[in-house]
N, C-alpha and C positions, 0 to 999 in steps of 0.2 A: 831585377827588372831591367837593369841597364842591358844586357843581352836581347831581352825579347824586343828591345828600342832600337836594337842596330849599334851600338854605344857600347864597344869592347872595351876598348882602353879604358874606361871608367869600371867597367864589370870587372877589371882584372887589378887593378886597381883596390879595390874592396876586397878582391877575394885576397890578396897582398895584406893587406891592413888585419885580416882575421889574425896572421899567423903573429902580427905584434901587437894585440891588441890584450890590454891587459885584461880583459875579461878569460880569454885562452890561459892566462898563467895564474890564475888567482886561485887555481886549486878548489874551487867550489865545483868543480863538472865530477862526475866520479871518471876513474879511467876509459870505463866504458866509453861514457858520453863523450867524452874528449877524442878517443880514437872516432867515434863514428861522425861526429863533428866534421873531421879534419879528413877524414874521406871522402863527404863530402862535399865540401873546399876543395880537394883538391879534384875532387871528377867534375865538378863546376867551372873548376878553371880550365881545364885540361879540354872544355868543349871553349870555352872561350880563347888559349890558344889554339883552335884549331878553327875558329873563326877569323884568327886573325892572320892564318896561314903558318902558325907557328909549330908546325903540326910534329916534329921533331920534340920540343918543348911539351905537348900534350901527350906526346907518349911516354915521356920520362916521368910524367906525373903516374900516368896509368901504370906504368914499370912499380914503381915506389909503392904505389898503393898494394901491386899482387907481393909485392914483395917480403912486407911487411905483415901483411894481410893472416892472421893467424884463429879467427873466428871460424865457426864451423854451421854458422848459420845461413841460410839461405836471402838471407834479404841485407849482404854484406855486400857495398859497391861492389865488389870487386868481382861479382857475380854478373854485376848489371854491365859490367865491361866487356 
């Protein structure tokens, strides 16, 4: 919601705290859910730095995600990229 408010550095911020946040490491997600989690997290943030002009930093996100990106399903971010 902090994006839709105009309110990046707080949205980027949060999407930050996913990646330490001990609910992502407590191994209750199956791998699935954790990779499609963390996609996205990360195409979230990756509009949020590119709200913030960080638009270098939003590609590196989008880079990471095709990169990694090994699903053959159609409704995989990295589709929606």
């Amino acid at each position: 919601a902090y994006n839709e408010l105009g309110q990046h550095e707080k949205a980027l911020q949060e999407y930050n705290r996913w990646y330490e946040s001990s609910s992502r490491n407590d191994n209750k997600l199956s791998p699935l859910s954790l990779e499609i989690l963390d996609d996205h997290v990360q195409f979230r943030r990756g509009l949020t730095y590119a709200s913030l002009n960080g638009h270098d930093n939003a590609l590196a996100d989008y880079q990471y995600i095709f990169d990694k990106s090994n699903r053959l399903t159609s409704s995989t971010i990295a589709d929606r990229i």
